[in-house]
Each structure stands twice: as C-alpha cells, then as structure tokens.
C-alpha positions as CSV (number, residue, x, y, z in Angstrom):
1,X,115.9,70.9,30.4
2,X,115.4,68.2,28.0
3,X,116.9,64.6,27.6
4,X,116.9,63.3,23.9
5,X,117.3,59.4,24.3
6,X,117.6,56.0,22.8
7,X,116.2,52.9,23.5
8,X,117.0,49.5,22.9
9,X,114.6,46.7,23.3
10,X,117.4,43.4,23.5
11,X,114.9,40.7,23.0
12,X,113.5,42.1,19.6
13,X,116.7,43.9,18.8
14,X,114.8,47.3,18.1
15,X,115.9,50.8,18.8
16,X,113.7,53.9,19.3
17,X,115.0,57.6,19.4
18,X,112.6,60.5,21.5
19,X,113.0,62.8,23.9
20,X,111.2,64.1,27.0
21,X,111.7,66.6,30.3
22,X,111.3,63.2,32.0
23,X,113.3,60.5,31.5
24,X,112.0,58.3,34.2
25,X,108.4,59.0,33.6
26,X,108.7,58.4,29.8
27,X,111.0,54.9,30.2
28,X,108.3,54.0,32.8
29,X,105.5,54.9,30.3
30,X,107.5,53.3,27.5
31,X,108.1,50.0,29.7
32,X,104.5,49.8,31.9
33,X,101.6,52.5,31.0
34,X,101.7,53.0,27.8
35,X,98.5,50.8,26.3
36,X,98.9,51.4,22.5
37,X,101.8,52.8,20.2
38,X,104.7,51.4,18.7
39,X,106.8,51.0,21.9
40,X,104.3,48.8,23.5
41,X,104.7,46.2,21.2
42,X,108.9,45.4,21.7
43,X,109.1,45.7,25.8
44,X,110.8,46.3,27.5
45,X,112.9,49.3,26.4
46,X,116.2,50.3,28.4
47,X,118.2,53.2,27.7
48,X,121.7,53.4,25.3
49,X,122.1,56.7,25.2
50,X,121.3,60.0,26.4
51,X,121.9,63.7,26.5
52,X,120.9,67.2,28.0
53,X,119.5,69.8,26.0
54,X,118.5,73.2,27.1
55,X,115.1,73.7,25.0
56,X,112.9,71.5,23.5
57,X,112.9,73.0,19.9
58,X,117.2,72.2,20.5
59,X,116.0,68.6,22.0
60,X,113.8,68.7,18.7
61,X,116.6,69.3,16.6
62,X,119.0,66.4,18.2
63,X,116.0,63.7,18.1
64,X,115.9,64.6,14.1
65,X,119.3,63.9,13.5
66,X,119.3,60.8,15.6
67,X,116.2,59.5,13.3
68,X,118.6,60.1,10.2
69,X,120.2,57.4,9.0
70,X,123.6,58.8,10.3
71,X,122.3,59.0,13.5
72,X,120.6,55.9,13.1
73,X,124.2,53.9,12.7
74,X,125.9,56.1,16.0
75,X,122.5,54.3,18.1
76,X,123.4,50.8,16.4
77,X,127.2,51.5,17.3
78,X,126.7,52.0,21.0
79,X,124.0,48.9,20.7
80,X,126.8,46.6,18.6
81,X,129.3,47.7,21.6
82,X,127.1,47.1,24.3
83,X,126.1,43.7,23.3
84,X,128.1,42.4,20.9
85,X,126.2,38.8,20.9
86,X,123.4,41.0,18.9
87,X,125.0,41.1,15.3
C-alpha cells in the first residue's frame, strides 16, 4: 500500500506533492533527516492531504496528476480552506 500526499509548509506558504509506503518515515525525513533537497529548505512540512493507493505505479499515477496544474489548484483549495489568513 501506498500514500500519495501533500504538504504544506505555512511559514513559506509552499506546497509539495509525493508519495511513499511510509508516511511517517517520509514526513519525519521531510521535517528532520533529510540534509539536502528541495524540502529542506521550507521546514517544516505538515500534511493537507492524503490517500491510499494499492500500487506504486497507481500511487505514481495520482502524484502526476496532483503535480498538474489541476491538481495543483485542488492542493491550494484544501490549503486556502484550512488557513484562510494565507491568501
């Protein structure tokens, strides 16, 4: 099983779409191991959205249309609602 998930980093208003077979592992890598990368640079991450898929080519799929720009404006919906201070 795979989790396909978006982050939100508040205090740089960022998002950042991925997926994993361990969520907690990955937020903690995201948040605390991780030395170099993208992520590192707009901590600390929490999650806005997530969801199960049964194979990572399927999980692969999902992450793909979350990076489009359609999926891209459903992750900055669920941010806007969430916090609305952050328009």
């Amino acid at each position: 099983m795979f989790t396909v998930y978006a982050l939100y980093a508040r205090s740089y208003d960022k998002i950042y779409v991925g997926y994993s077979s361990n969520l907690q592992e990955r937020l903690r890598s995201h948040n605390e191991l991780a030395k170099k990368g993208w992520t590192v640079r707009y901590r600390p991450w929490e999650v806005i959205y997530q969801e199960k898929q049964p194979t990572k080519s399927e999980a692969l799929l999902r992450e793909k249309q979350l990076k489009s720009a359609k999926g891209r404006e459903f992750i900055w919906e669920l941010v806007r609602a969430q916090y609305p201070q952050s328009d």
